[in-house]
N, C-alpha and C positions, 0 to 999 in steps of 0.2 A: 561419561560415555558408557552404554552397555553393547559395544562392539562393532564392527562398518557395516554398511548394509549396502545396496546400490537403489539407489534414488533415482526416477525419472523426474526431469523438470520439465513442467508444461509452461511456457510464456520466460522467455528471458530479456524483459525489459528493465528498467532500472535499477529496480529490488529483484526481478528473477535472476538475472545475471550474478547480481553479487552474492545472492542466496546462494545459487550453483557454484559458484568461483569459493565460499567457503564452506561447502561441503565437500569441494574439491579436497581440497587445503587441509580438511581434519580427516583426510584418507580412504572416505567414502567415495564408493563408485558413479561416477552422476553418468546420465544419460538425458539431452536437451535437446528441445524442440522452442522454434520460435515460426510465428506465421511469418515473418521475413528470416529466411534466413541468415542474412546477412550479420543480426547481430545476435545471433549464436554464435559465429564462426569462431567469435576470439576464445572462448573458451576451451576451446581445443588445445591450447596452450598451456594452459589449464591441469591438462589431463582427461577434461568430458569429450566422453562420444556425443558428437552431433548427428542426430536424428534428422531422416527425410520425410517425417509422418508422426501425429503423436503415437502412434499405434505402434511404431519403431523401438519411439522413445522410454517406453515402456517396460517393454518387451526381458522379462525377467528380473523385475524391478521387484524390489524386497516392501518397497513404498515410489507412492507417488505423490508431487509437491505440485499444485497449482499456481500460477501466479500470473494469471492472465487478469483484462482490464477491468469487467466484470463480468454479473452470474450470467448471460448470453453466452458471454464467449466461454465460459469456462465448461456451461453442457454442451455446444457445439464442439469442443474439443475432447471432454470427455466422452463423449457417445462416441468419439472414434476410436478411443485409447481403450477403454473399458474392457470394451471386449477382450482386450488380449494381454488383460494384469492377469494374474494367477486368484485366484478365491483364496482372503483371508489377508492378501494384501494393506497394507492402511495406505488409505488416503490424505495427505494434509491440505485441507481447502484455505488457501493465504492469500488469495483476494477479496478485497472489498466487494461486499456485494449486500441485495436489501435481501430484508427477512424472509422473504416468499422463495428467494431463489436458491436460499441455506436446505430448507425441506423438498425441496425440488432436486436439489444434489444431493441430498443424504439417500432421498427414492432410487437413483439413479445407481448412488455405493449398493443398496438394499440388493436390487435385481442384478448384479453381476458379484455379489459376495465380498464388498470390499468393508474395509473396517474405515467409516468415516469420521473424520476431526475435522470441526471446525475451527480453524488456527487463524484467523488476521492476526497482523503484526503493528504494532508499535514503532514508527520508525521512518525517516527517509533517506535521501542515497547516504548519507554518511554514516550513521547506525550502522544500515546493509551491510555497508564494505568493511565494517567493522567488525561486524557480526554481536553487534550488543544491544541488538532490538529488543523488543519486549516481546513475546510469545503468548497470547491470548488464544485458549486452546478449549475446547470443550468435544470428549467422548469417552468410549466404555477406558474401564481402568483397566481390564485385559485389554492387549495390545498397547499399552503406552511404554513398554520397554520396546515396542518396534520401533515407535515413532520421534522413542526421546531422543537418539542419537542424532533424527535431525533439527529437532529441535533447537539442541545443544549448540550446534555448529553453528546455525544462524542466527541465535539470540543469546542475551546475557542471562535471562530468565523467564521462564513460562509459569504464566499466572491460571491454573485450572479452574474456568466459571463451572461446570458441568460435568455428568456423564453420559450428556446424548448430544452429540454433535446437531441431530435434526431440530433442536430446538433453538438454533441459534444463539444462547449465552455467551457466547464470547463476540461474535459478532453484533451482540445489543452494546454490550461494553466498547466496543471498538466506533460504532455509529457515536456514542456519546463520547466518548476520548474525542474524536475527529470533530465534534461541535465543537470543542474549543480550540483544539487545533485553528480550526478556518476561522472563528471568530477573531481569535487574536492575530492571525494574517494581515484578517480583512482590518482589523484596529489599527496595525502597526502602517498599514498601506495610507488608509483615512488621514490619520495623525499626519506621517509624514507629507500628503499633499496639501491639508489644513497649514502644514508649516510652509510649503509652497508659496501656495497662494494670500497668503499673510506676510510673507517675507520675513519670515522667523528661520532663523540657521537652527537646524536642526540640530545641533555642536551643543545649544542655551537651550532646548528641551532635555537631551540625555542629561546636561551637568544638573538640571530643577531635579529629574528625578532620581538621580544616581548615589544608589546606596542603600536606598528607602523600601518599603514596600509594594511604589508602583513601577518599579523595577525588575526587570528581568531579563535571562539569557536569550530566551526564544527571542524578546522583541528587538533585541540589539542583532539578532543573528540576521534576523529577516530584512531586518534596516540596514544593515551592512550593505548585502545583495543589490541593493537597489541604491544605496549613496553610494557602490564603488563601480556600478554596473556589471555586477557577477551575476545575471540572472542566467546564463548559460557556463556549462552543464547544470540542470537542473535538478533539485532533491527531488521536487516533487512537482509534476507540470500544473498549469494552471487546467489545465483540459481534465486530468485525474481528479481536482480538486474541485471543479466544477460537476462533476460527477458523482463524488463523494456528497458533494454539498445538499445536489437533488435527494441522494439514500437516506441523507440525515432528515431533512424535510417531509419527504416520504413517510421516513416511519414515526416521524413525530407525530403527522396527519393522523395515523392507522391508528397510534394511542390517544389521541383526543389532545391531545398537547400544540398550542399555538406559538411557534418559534418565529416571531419576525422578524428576528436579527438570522438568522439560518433561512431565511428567504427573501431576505436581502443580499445574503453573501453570495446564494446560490445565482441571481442574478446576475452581481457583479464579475461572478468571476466564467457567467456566460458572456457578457459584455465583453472584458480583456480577451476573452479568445476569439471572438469575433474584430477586434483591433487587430489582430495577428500576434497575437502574447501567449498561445493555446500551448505549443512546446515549450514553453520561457518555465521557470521556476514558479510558484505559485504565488511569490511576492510580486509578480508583477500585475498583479490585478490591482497594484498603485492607480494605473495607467484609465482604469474604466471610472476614475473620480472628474476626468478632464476631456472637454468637449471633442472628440475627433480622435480622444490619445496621448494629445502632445499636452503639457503643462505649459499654461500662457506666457510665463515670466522666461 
């Protein structure tokens, strides 16, 4: 820590919330806005002042943290806040969002004087709450003692791509982190409805691979969720991940790169939210393997 600072938080949904709740916690000043505000309020608890505008929210803020759905929402909320951060401010840009709209927000830092970081994170609700994400961060090396503090707070480690936030590097890293992220979702969901619909106990898949190399923690975490029906509260909604999936695809397109498995996933996991699985955990895009939703057996 190079000392507290007061933080505005734009967006306190899953990750904002808990971002804000451990900035809280390491003694820093938060100050949060959510477009409902209903799930800001808790934070108040907290110790964060809850804003009635992001413009509020802001408002003598040492840095500002984003952490809205994506880059739409994150300029519609900035072009309100902007104006009324202080010149020399840093910004930490911490939502997903595609390439176009990283230099689109660094424009936006440029004209009102802020010092922009483009920061996604590594992580979903459990990390957050933990504060042991990954901080994938790219801007100038003046001002990164402004912004380490929050860094600090809400990750276990920040990995620097960059020193121009506008060129997007961390969020290129972050678009490929999340290809495999949703691949192995979308693998783990596959698997277990193959096991379904085969009438294979899923119990005689884990003991085949357990121990080995085609083993792993994520796939048993993801499979849990769904053989004990913990898809609510969610790490990560299937609606987020659907989202995500499009960004990945996107910029796969923009580099000449044909991902058919990333646009299959992106499908699939528009399918589950149109079942009604859109707020569920992102494991449950199980459910878009099976005619109507429901698994036959």
């Amino acid at each position: 820590m190079t000392g507290t600072v007061t933080v505005g938080v734009l967006g306190t949904g899953i990750m904002g919330a808990a971002m804000a709740r451990n900035l809280a916690r390491a003694g820093h000043g938060v100050r949060v806005w959510n477009r409902t505000r209903a799930k800001a309020e808790p934070l108040a608890e907290d110790g964060a002042y809850v804003a009635d505008s992001p413009a509020d929210a802001v408002r003598g803020a040492d840095a500002v943290l984003t952490v809205l759905h994506d880059g739409a929402a994150v300029m519609e909320v900035m072009r309100q806040a902007a104006p009324g951060v202080r010149s020399g401010a840093v910004w930490a840009q911490s939502a997903t969002t595609g390439l176009a709209a990283v230099g689109e927000l660094a424009g936006l830092a440029r004209a009102h004087g802020l010092v922009f970081y483009d920061a996604p994170v590594l992580g979903t609700r459990g990390p957050a709450e933990a504060g042991t994400m990954v901080v994938l961060a790219a801007g100038p090396v003046r001002g990164r003692e402004a912004v380490a503090p929050v860094f600090d707070a809400v990750g276990a480690r920040t990995i620097w791509t960059g020193e121009d936030g506008a060129e997007g590097s961390a969020t290129r890293l972050k678009l490929v982190a999340n290809s495999w992220v949703l691949a192995v979702t979308n693998a783990t969901g596959e698997t277990l409805a193959l096991a379904e619909g085969l009438g294979v106990d899923p119990a005689g898949f884990f003991d085949a691979i357990g121990g080995g190399p085609l083993d792993m923690g994520y796939l048993r975490t993801k499979a849990a969720l769904l053989l004990e029906d913990r898809l609510l509260p969610p790490g990560f909604t299937v609606d987020t991940a659907a989202k995500d999936a499009r960004l990945v695809v996107r910029a796969a397109e923009e580099a000449g790169v044909r991902l058919d498995g990333a646009v299959a996933v992106a499908e699939r996991m528009a399918r589950a939210s149109a079942l009604g699985h859109g707020h569920e955990d992102m494991a449950a895009a199980y459910f878009a393997a099976f005619e109507g939703g429901t698994p036959a057996r």
